[in-house]
N, C-alpha and C positions, 0 to 999 in steps of 0.2 A: 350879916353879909360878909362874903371872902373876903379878905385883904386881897387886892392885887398890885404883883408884883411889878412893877418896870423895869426895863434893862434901856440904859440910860448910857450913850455911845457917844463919846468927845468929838467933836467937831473935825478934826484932821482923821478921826476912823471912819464918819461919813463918807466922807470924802475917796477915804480904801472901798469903801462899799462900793460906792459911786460904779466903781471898774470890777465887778461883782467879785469881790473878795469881799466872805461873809465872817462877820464878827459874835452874831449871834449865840453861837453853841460857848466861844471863848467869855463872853461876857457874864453865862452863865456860872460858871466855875471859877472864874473871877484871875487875873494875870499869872498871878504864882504857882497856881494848880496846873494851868494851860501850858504854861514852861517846863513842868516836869514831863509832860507826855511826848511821845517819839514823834518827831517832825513829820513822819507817814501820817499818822493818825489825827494831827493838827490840820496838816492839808485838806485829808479827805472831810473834814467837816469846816472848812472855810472858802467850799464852792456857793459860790452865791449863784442860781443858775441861770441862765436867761430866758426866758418867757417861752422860748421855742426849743428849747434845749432839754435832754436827761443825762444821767450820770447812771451806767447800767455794772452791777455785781455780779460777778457769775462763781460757782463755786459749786461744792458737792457737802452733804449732810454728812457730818464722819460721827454723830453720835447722837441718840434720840430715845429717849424711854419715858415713861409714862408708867405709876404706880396704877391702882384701881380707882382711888378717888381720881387720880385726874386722867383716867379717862372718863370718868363720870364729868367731870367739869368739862372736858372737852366737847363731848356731847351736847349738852346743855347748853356749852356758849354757839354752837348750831344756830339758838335762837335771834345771836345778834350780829350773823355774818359768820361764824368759826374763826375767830382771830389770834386760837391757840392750837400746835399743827395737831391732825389726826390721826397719825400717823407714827409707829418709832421705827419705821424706813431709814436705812442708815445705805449709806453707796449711790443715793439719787441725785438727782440734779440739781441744784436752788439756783434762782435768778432775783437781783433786789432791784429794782429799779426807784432811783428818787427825781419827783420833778417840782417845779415849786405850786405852791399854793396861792394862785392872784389874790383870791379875795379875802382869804384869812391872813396874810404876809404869811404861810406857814409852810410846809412840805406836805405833797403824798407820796407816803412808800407804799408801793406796790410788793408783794413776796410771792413768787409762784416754786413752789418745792415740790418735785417729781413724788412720784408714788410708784412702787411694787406694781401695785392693781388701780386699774382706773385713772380717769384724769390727773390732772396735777391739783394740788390746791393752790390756790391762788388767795392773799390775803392782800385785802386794802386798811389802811389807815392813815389819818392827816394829824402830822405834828403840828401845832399851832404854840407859840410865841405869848403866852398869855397865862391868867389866872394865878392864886399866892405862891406858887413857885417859880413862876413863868415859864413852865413848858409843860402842853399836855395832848395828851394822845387822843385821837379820836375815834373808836373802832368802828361804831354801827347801834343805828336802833339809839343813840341817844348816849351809850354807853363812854364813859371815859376815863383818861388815868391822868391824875395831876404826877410829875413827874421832878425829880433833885436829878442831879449830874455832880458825879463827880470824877474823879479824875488822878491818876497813878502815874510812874513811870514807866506800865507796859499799857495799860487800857483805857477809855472813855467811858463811865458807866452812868446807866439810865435805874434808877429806884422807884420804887413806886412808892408816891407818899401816901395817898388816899384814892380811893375813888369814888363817880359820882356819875348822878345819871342827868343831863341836861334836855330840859324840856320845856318848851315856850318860853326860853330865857331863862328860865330858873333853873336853879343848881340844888341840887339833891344830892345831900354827900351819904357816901353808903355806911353806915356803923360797921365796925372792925370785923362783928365776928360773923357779919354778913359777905366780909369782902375774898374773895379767892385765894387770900393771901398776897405774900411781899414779891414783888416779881423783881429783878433784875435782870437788866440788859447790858453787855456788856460787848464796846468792838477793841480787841485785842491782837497789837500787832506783832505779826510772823515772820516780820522782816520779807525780802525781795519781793517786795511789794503785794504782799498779802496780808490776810487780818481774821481773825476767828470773829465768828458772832457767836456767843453764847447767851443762852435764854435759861432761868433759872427761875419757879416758880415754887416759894416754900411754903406752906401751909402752917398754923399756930398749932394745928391740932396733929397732924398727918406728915409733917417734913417734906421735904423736898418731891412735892409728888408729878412738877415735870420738867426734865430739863434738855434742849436740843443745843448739838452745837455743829458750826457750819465752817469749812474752809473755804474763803470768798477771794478775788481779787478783782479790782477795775478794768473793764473792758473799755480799751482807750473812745474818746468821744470829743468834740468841741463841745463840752458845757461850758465853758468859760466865754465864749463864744456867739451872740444869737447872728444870724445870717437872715435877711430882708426876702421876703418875696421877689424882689425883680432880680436879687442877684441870684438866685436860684434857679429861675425861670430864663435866664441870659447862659447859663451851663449849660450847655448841649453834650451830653455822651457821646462816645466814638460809636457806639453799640448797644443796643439792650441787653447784654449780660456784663456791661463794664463792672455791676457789684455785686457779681457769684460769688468771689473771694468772703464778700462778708456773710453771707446765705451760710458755706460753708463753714466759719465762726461761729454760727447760731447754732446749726445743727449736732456743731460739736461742741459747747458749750452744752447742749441739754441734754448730751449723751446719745445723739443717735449717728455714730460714725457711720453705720452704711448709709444714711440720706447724705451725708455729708461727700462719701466715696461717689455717689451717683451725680449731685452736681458738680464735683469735682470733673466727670466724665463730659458735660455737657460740650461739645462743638462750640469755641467761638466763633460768633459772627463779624 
């Protein structure tokens, strides 16, 4: 059976949680590592969020390729949700959205990445706070990544330790030369307030056979913040188009500046 891991939080960082400043990602990579990385990239992974609250990325794809094995793997993982993209579309839209996970303490990141042709894809997965690394991925169908973090002066990186398939509680770890290869995640900051995601996917047999990388920044939000039903329902609007302004942010965010020109047009009431 796994070892598993604990992250084991002092009494006065409880207490930081308490006012949702999350300690979680730092604990993993442990003080001294957490202090080498840019105060950008420390912040953006010590929102703790609140129960009603998200924290949304908005950015554009500046580079995406895919050898012939992996689009063969890409294909294939079709079978468990496609949670590697399908696409080497470079100049489209990506949106990341993170909200928290009540029942597992963990996150789900949502990914929707524009396409050339056809819808957008949209990828779901839940980080969850657990298992001999303590951090692991959950994509679909069972499938998962036990995950290391480590941690630089310019970026935060996610490695793949192993993976495994979880099914009726049991853990089924996959032998090496079954698994897709070493993937790395890495968010890397760009300074004024921006950050690369880079996805980096090597193969033992084939190399590097897929690698995307995305220019993101935060779309400001109260995630620090949860707001109660009654005081929401006590906010009365001047007008029903008091929040075109943010319609128009959405629509330019995913790239479509004429819908954006066209509410922009709309008559206040």
């Amino acid at each position: 059976m796994a070892r598993v891991r604990s992250i084991i939080v002092p009494e006065e960082a409880r207490e930081e949680c308490a006012g949702l400043h999350d300690l979680r990602f730092s604990a993993l990579v442990g003080a001294a590592a957490w202090s080498r990385l840019p105060a950008a990239v420390r912040a953006r992974f010590s929102k703790r969020l609140a129960p009603d609250a998200a924290v949304t990325y908005v950015g554009t794809i500046v580079d995406s390729r895919h050898t012939l094995p992996g689009q063969w793997l890409t294909e294939l993982c079709r079978l468990i949700g496609a949670p590697l993209p399908l696409d080497a579309d470079v100049g489209v839209p990506a949106v990341v959205t993170v909200t928290e996970d009540g029942a597992s303490g963990g996150q789900f990141w949502t990914r929707m990445y524009g396409r050339l042709r056809g819808f957008p894809q949209v990828i779901h997965s839940s980080k969850r706070f657990a298992g001999p690394t303590g951090l692991e991925e959950y994509l679909g169908c069972g499938f998962c990544i036990a995950l290391t973090v480590s941690a630089d002066e310019q970026a935060l990186h996610f490695h793949s330790d192993h993976y495994f398939l979880a099914l009726g509680g049991q853990r089924l770890r996959l032998p090496r030369w079954l698994s897709p290869g070493a993937l790395t995640i890495s968010h890397v900051d760009q300074g004024e307030e921006r950050f690369a995601f880079e996805l980096s996917l090597v193969h033992p047999l084939f190399g590097e056979i897929i690698r995307q990388t995305g220019i993101f920044r935060e779309r400001p939000a109260d995630a620090g913040r949860g707001t109660s039903r009654r005081r929401r329902t006590n906010v009365r609007p001047r007008n029903v188009h008091s929040q075109l302004p943010n319609a128009q942010d959405v629509c330019r965010s995913l790239g479509h500046a004429d819908a954006a020109a066209r509410v922009e047009n709309v008559e206040q009431v």
